[in-house]
N, CA, C and O atoms as a Maestro MAE file, in Angstrom:
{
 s_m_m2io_version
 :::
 2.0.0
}

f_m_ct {
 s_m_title
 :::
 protein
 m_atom[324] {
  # First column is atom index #
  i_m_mmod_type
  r_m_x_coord
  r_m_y_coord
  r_m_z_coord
  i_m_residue_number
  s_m_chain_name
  s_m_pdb_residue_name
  s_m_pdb_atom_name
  i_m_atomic_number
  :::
  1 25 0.850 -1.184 0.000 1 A "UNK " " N  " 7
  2 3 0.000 0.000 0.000 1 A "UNK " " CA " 6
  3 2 0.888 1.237 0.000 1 A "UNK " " C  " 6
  4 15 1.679 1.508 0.904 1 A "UNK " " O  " 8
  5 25 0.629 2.165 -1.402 2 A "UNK " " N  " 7
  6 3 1.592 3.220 -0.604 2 A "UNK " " CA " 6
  7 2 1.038 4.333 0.114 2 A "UNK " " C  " 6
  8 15 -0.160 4.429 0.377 2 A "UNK " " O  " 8
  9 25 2.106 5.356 0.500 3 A "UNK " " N  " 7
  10 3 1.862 6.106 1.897 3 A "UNK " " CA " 6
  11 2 0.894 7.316 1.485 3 A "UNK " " C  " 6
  12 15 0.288 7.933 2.361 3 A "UNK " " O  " 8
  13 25 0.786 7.590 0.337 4 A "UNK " " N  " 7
  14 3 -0.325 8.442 -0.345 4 A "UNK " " CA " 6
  15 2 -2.560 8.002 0.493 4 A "UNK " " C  " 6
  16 15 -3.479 8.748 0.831 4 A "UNK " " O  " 8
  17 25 -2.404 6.565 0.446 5 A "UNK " " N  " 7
  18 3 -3.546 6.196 0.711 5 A "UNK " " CA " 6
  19 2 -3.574 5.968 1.695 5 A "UNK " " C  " 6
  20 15 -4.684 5.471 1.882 5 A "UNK " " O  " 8
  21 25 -2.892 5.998 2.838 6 A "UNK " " N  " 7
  22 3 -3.567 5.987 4.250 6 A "UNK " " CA " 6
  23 2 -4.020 7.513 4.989 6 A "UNK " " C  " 6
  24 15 -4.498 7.668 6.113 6 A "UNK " " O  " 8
  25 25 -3.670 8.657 3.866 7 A "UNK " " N  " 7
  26 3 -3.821 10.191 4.450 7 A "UNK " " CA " 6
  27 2 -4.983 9.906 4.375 7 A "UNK " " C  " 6
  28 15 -5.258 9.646 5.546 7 A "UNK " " O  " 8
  29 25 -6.276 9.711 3.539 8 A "UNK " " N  " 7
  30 3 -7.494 10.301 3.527 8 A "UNK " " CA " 6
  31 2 -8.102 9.075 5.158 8 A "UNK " " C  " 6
  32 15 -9.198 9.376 5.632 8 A "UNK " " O  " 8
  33 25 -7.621 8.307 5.573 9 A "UNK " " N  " 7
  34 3 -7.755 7.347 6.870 9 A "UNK " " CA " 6
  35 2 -7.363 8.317 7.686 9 A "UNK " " C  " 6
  36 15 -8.122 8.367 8.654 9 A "UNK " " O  " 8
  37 25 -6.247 9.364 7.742 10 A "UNK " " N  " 7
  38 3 -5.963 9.807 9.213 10 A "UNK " " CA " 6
  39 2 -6.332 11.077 9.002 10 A "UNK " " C  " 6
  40 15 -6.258 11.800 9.995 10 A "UNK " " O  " 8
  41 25 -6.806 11.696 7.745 11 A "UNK " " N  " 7
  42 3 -7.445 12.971 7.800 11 A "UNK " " CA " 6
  43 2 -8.826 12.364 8.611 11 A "UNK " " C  " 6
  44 15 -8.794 12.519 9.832 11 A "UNK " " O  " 8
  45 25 -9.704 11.872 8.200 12 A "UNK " " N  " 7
  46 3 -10.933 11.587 8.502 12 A "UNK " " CA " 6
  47 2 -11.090 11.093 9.855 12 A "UNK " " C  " 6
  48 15 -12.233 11.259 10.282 12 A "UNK " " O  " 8
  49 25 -10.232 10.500 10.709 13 A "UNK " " N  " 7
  50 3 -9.497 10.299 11.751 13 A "UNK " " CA " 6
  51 2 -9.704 11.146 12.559 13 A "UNK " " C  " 6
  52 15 -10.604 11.382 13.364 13 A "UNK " " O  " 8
  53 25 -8.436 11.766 12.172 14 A "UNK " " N  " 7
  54 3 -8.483 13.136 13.247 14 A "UNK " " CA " 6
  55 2 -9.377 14.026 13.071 14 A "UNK " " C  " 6
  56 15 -9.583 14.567 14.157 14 A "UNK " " O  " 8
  57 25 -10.268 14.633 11.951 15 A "UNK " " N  " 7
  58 3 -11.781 15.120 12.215 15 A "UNK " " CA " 6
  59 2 -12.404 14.660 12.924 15 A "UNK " " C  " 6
  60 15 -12.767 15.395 13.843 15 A "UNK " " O  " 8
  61 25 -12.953 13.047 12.942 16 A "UNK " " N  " 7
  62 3 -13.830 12.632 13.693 16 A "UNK " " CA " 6
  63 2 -13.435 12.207 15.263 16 A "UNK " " C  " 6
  64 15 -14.256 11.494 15.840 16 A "UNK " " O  " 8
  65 25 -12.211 12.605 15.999 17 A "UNK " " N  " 7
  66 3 -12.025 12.539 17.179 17 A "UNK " " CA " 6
  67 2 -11.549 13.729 17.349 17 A "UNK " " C  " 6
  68 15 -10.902 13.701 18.396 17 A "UNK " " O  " 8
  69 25 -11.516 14.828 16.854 18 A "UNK " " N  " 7
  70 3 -11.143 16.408 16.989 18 A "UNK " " CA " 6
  71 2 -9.386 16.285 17.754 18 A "UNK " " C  " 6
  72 15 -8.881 17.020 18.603 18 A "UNK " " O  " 8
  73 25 -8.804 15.083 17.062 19 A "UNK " " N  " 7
  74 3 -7.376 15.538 17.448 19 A "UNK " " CA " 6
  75 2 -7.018 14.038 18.092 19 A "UNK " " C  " 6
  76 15 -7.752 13.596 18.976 19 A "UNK " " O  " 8
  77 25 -6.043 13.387 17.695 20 A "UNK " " N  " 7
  78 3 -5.535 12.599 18.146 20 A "UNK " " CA " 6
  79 2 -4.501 11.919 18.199 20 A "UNK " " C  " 6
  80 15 -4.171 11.798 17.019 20 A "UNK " " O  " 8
  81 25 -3.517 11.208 19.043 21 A "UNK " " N  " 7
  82 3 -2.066 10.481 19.076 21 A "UNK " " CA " 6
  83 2 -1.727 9.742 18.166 21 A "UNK " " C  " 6
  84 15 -2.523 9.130 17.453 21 A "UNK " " O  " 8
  85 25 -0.461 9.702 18.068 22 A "UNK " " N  " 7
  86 3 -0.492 8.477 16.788 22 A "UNK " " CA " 6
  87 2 -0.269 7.133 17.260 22 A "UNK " " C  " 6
  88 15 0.415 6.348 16.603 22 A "UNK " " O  " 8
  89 25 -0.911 6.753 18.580 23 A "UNK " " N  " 7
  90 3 -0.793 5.773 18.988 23 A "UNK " " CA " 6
  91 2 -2.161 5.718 19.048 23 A "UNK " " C  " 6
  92 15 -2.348 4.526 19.295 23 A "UNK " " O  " 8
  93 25 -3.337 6.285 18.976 24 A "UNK " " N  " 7
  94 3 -4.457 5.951 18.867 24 A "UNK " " CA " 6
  95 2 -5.024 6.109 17.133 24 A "UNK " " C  " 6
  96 15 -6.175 6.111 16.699 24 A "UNK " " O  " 8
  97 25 -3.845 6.219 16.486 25 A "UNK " " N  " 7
  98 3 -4.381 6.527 14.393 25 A "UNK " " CA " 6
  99 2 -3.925 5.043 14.950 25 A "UNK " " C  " 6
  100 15 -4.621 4.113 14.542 25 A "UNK " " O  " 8
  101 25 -3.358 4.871 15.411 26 A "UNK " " N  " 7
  102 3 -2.600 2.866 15.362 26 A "UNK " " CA " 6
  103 2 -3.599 1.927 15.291 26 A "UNK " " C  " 6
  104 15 -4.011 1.071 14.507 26 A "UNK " " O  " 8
  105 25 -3.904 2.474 16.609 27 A "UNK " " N  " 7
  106 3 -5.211 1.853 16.891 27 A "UNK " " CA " 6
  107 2 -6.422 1.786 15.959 27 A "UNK " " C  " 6
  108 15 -6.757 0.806 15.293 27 A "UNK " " O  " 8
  109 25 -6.991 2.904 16.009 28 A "UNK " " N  " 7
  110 3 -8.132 3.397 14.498 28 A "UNK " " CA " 6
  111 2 -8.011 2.830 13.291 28 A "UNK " " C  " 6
  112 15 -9.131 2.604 12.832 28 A "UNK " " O  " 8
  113 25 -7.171 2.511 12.596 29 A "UNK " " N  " 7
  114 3 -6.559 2.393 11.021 29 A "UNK " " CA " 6
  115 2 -6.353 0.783 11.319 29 A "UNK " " C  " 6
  116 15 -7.129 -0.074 10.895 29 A "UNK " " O  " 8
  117 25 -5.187 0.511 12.113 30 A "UNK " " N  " 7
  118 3 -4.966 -0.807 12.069 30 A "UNK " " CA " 6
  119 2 -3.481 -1.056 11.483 30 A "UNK " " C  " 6
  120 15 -3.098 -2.118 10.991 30 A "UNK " " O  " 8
  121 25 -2.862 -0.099 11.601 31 A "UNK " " N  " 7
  122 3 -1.535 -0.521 10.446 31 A "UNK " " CA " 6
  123 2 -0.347 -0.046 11.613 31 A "UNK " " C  " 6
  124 15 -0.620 0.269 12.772 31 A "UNK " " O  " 8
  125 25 1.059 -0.074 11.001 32 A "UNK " " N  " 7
  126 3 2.323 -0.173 12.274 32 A "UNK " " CA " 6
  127 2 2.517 0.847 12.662 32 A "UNK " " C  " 6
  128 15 2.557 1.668 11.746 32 A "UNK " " O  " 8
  129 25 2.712 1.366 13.884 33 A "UNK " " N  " 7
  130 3 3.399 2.962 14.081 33 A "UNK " " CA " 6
  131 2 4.101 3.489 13.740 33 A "UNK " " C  " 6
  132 15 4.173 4.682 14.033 33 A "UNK " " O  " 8
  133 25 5.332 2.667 12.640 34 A "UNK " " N  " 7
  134 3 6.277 3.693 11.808 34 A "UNK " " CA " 6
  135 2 5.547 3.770 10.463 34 A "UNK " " C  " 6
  136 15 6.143 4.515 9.685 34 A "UNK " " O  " 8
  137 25 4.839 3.423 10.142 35 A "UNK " " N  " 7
  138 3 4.235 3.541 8.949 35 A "UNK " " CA " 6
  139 2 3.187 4.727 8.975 35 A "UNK " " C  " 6
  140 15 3.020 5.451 7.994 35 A "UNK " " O  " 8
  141 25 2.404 4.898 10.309 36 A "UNK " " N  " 7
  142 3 2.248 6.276 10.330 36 A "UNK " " CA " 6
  143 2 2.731 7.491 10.782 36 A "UNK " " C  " 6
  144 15 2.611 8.690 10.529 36 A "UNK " " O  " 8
  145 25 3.330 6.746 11.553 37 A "UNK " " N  " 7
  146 3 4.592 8.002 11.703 37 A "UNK " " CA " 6
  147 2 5.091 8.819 10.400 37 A "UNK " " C  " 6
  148 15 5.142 10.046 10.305 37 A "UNK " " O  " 8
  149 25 5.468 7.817 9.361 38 A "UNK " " N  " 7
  150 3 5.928 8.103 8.106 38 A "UNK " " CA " 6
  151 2 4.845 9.267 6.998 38 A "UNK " " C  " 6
  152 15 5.151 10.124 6.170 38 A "UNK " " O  " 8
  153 25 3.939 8.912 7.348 39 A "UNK " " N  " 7
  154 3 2.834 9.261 6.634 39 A "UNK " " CA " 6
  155 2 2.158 10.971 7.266 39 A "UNK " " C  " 6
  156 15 1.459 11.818 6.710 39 A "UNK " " O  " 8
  157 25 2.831 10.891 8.768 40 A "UNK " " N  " 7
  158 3 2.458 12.239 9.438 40 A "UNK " " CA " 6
  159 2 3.467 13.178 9.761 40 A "UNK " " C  " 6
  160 15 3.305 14.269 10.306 40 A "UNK " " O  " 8
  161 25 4.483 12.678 9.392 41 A "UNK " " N  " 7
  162 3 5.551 13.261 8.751 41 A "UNK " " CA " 6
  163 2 5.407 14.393 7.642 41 A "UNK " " C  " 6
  164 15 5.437 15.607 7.443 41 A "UNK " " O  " 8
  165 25 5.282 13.510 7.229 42 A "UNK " " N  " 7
  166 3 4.750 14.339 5.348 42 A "UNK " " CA " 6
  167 2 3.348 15.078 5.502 42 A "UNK " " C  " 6
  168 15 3.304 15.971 4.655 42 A "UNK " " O  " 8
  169 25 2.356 15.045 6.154 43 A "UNK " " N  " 7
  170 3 1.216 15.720 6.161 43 A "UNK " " CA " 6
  171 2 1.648 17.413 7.338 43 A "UNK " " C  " 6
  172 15 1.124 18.527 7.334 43 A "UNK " " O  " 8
  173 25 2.674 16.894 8.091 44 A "UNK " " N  " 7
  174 3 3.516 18.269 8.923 44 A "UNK " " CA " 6
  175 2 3.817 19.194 7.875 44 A "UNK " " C  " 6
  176 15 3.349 20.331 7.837 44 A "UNK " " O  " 8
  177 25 4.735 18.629 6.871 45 A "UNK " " N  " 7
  178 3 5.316 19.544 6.016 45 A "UNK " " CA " 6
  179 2 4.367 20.030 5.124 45 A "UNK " " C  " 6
  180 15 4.295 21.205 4.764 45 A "UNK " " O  " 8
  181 25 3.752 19.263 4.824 46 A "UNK " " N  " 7
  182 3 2.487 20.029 3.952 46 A "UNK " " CA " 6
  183 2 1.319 20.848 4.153 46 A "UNK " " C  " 6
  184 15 0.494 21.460 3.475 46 A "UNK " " O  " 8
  185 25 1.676 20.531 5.777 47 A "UNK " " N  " 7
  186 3 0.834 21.474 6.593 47 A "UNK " " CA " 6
  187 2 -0.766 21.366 6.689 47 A "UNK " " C  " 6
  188 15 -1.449 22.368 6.902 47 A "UNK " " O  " 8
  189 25 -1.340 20.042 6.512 48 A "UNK " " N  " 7
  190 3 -2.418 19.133 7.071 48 A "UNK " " CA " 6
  191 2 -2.549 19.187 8.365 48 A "UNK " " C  " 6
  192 15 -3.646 19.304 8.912 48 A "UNK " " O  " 8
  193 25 -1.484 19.111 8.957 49 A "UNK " " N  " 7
  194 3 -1.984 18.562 10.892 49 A "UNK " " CA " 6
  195 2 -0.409 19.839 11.415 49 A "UNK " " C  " 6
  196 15 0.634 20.246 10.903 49 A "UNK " " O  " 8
  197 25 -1.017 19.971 12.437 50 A "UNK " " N  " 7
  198 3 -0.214 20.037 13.711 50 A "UNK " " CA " 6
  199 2 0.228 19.505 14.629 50 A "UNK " " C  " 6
  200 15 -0.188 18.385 14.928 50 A "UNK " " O  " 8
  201 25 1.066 20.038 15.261 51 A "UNK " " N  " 7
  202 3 1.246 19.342 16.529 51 A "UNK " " CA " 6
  203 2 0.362 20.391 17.433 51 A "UNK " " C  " 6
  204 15 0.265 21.604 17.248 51 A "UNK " " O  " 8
  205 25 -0.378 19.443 18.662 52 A "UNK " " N  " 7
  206 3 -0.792 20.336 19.586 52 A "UNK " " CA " 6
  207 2 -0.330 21.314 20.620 52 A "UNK " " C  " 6
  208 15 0.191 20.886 21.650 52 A "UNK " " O  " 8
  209 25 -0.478 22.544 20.428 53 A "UNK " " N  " 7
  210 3 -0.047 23.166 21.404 53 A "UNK " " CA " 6
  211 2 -0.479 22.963 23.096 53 A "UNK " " C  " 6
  212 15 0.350 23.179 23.981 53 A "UNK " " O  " 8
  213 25 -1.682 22.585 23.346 54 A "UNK " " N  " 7
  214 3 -2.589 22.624 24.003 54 A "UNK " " CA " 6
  215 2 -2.216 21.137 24.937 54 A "UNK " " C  " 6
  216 15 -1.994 21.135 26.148 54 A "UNK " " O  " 8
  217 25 -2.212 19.651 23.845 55 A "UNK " " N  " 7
  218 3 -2.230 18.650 24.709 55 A "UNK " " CA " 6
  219 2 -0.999 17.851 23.728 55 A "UNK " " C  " 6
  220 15 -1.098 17.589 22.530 55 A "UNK " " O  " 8
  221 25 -0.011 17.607 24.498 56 A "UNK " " N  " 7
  222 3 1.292 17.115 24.234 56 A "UNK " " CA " 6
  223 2 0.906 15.491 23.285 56 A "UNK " " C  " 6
  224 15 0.019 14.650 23.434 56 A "UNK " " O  " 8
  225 25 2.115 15.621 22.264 57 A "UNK " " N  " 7
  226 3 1.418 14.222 21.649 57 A "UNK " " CA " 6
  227 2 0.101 13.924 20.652 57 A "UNK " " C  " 6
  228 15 -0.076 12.778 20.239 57 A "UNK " " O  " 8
  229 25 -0.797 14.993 20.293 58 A "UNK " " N  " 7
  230 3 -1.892 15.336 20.053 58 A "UNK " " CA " 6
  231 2 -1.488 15.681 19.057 58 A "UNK " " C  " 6
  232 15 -0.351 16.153 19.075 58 A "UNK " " O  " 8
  233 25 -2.356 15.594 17.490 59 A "UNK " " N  " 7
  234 3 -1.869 15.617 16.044 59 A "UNK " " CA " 6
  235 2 -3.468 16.541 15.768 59 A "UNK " " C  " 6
  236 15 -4.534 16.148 16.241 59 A "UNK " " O  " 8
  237 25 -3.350 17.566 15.077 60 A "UNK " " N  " 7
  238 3 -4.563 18.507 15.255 60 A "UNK " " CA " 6
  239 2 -4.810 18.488 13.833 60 A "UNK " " C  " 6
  240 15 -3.913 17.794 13.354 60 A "UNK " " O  " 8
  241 25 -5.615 18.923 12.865 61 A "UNK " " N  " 7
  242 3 -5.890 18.919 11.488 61 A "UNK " " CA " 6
  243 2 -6.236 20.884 11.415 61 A "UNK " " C  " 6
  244 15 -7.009 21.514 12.137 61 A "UNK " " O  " 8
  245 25 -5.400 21.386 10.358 62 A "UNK " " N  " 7
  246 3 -4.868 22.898 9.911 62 A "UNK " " CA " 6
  247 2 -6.533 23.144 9.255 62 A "UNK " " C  " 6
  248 15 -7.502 22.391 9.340 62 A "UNK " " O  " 8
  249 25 -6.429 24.278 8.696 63 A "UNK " " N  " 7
  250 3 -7.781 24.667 7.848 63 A "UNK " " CA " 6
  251 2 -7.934 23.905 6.833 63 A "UNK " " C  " 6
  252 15 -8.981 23.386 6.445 63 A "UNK " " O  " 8
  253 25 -6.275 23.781 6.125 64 A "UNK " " N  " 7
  254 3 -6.353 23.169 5.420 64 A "UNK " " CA " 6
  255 2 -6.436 21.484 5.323 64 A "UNK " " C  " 6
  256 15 -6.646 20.867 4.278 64 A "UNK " " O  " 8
  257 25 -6.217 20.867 6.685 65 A "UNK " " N  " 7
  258 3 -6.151 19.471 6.584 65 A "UNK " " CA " 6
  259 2 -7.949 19.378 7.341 65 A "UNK " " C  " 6
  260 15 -8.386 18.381 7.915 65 A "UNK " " O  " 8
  261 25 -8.424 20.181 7.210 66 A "UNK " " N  " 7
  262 3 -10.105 19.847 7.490 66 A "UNK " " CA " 6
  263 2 -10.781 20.186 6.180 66 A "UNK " " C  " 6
  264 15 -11.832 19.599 5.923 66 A "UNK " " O  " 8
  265 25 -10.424 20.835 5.549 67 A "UNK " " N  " 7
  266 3 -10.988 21.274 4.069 67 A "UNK " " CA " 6
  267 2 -10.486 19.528 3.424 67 A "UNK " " C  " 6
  268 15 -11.291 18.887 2.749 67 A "UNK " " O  " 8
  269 25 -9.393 19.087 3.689 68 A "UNK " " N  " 7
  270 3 -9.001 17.612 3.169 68 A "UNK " " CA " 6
  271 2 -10.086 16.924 3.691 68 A "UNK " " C  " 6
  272 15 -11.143 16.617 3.140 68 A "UNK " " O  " 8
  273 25 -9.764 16.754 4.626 69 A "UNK " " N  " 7
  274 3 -10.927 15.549 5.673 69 A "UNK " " CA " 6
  275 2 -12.328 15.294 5.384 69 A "UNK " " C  " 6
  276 15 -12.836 14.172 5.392 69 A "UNK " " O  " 8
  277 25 -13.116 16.714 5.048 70 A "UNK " " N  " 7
  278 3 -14.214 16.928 4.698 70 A "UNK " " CA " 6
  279 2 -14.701 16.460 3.339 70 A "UNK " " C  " 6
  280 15 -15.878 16.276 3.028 70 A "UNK " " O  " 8
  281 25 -13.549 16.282 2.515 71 A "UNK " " N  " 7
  282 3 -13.285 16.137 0.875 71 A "UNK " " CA " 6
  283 2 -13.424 14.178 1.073 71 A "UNK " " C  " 6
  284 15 -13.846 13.372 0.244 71 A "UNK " " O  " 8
  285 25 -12.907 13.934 2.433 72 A "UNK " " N  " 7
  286 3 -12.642 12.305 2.202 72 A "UNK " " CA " 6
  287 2 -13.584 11.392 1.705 72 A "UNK " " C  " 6
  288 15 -14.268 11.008 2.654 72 A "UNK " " O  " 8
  289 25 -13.944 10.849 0.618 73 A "UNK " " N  " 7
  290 3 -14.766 9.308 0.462 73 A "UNK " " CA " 6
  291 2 -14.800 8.324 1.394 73 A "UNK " " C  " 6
  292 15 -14.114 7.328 1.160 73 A "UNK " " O  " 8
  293 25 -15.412 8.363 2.360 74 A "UNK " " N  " 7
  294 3 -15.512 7.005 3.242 74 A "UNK " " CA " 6
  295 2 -14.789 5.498 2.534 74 A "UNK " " C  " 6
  296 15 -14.156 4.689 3.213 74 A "UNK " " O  " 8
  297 25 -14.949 5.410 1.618 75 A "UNK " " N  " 7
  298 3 -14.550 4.593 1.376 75 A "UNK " " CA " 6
  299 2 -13.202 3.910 1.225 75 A "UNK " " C  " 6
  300 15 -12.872 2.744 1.010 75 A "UNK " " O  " 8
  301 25 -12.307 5.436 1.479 76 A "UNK " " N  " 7
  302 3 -11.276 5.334 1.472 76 A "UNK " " CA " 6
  303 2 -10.296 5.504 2.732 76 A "UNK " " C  " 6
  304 15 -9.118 5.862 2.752 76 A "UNK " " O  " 8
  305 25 -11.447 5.010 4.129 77 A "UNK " " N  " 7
  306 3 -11.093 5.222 5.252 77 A "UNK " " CA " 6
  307 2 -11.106 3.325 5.851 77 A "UNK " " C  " 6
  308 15 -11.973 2.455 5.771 77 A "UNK " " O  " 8
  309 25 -9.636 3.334 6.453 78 A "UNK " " N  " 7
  310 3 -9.319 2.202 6.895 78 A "UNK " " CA " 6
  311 2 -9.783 2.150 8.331 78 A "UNK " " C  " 6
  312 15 -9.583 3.104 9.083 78 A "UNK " " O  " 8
  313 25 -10.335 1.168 8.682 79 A "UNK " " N  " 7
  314 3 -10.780 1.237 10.143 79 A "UNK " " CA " 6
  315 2 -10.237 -0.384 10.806 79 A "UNK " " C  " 6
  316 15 -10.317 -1.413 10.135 79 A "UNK " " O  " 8
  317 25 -9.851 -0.353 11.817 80 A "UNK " " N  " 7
  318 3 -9.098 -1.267 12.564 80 A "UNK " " CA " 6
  319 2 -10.008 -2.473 12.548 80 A "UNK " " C  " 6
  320 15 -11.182 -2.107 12.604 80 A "UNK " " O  " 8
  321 25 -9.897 -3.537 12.502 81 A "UNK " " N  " 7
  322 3 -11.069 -4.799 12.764 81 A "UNK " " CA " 6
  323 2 -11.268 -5.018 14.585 81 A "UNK " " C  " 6
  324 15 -12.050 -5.861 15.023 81 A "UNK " " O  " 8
  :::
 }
 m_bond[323] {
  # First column is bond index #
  i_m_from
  i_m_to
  i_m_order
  :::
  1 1 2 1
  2 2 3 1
  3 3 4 2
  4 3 5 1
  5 5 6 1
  6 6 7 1
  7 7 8 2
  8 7 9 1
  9 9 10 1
  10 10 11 1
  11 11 12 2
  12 11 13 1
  13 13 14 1
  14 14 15 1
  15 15 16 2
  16 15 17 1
  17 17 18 1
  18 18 19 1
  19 19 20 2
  20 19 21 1
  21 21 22 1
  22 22 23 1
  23 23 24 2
  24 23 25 1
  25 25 26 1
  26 26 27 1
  27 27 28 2
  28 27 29 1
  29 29 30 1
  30 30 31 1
  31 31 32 2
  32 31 33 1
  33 33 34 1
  34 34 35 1
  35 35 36 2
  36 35 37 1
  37 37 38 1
  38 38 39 1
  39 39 40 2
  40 39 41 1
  41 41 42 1
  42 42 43 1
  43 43 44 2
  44 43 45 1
  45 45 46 1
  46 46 47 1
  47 47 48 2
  48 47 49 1
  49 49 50 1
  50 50 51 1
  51 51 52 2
  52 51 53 1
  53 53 54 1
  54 54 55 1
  55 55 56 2
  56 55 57 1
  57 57 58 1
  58 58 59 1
  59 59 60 2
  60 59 61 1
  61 61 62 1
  62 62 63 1
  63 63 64 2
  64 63 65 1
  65 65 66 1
  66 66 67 1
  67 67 68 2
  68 67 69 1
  69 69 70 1
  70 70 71 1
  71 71 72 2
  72 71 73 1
  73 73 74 1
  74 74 75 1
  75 75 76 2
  76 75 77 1
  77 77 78 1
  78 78 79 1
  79 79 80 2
  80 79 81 1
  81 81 82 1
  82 82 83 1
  83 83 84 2
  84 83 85 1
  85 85 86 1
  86 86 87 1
  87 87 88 2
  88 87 89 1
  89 89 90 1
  90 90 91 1
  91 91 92 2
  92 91 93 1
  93 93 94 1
  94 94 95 1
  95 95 96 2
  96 95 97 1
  97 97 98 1
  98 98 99 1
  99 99 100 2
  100 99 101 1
  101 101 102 1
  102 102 103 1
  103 103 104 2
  104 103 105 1
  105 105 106 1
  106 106 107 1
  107 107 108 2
  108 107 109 1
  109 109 110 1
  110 110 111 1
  111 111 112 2
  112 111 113 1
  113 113 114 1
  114 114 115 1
  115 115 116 2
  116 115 117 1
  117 117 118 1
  118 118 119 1
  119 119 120 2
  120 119 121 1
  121 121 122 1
  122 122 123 1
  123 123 124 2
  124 123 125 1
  125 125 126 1
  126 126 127 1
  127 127 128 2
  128 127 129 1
  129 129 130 1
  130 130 131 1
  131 131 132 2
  132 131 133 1
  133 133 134 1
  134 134 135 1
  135 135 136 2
  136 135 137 1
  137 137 138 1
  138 138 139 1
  139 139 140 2
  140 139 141 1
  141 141 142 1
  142 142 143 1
  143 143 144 2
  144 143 145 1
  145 145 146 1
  146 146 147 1
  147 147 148 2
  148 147 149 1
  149 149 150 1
  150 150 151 1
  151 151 152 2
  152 151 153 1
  153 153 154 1
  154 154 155 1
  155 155 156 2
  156 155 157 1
  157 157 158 1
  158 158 159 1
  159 159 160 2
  160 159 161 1
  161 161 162 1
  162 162 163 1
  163 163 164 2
  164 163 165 1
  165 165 166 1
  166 166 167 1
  167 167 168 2
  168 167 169 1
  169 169 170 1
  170 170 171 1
  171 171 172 2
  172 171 173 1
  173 173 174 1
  174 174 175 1
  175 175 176 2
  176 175 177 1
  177 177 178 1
  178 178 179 1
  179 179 180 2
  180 179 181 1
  181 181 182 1
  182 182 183 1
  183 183 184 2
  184 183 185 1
  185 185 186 1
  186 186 187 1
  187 187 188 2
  188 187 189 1
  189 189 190 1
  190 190 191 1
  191 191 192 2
  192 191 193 1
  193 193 194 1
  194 194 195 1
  195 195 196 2
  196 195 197 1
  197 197 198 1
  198 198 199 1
  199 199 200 2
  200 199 201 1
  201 201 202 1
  202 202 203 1
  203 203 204 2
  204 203 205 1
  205 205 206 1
  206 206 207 1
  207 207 208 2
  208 207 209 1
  209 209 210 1
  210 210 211 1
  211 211 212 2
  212 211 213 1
  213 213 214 1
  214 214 215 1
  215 215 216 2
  216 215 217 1
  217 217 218 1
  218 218 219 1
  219 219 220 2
  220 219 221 1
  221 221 222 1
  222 222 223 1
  223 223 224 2
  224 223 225 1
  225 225 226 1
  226 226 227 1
  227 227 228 2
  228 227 229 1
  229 229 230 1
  230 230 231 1
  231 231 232 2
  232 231 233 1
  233 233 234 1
  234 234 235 1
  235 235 236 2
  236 235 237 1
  237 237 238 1
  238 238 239 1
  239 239 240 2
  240 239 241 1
  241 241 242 1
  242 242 243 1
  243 243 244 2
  244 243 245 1
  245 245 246 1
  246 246 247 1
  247 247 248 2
  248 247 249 1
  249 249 250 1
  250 250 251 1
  251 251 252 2
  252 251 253 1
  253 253 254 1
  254 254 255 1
  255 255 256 2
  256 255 257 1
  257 257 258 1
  258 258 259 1
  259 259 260 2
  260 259 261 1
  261 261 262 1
  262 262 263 1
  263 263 264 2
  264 263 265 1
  265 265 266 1
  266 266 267 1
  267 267 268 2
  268 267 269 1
  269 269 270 1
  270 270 271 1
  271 271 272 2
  272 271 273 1
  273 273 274 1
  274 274 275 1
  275 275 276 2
  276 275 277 1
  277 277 278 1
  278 278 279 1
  279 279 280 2
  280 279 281 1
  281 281 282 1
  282 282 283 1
  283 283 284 2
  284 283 285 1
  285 285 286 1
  286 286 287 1
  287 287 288 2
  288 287 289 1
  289 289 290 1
  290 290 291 1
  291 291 292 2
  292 291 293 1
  293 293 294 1
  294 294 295 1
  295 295 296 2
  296 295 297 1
  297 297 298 1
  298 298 299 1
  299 299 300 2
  300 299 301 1
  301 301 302 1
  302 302 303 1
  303 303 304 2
  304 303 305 1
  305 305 306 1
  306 306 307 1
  307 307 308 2
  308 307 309 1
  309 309 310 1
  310 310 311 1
  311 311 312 2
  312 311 313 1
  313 313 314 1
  314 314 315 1
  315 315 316 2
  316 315 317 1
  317 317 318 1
  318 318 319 1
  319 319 320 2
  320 319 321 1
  321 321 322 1
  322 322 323 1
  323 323 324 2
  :::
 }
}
């Protein structure tokens, strides 16, 4: 799978829990923690998510990574079994 298709999973993610760890996208999605690590990496620089100022560890979604999120096809959201 490449790392392009698990963004619209952790955009939609972090909308629908208004902010969350990447030990709980682990959880949510179902896939390894360096693999999203890898993937939230690249959504930093592109300026999708934040880091939280507010609660340490906490991955926040920008104007622009909620204008993404909102855009997401369900269908293209991985959910943990």
């Amino acid at each position: 799978m490449i790392a392009g298709y698990i963004r619209p999973s952790i955009l939609w993610h972090l909308l629908s829990t208004n902010g969350a760890s990447v030990d709980t996208l682990v959880r949510l999605i179902g896939r390894p923690a360096g693999y999203i690590h890898r993937v939230v990496r690249i959504m930093l620089v592109t300026g999708q998510v934040v880091r939280s100022t507010r609660y340490p560890g906490i991955l926040e979604l920008t104007v622009k990574g909620l204008d993404a999120a909102r855009a997401v096809d369900i269908n293209q959201v991985e959910v943990s079994p």
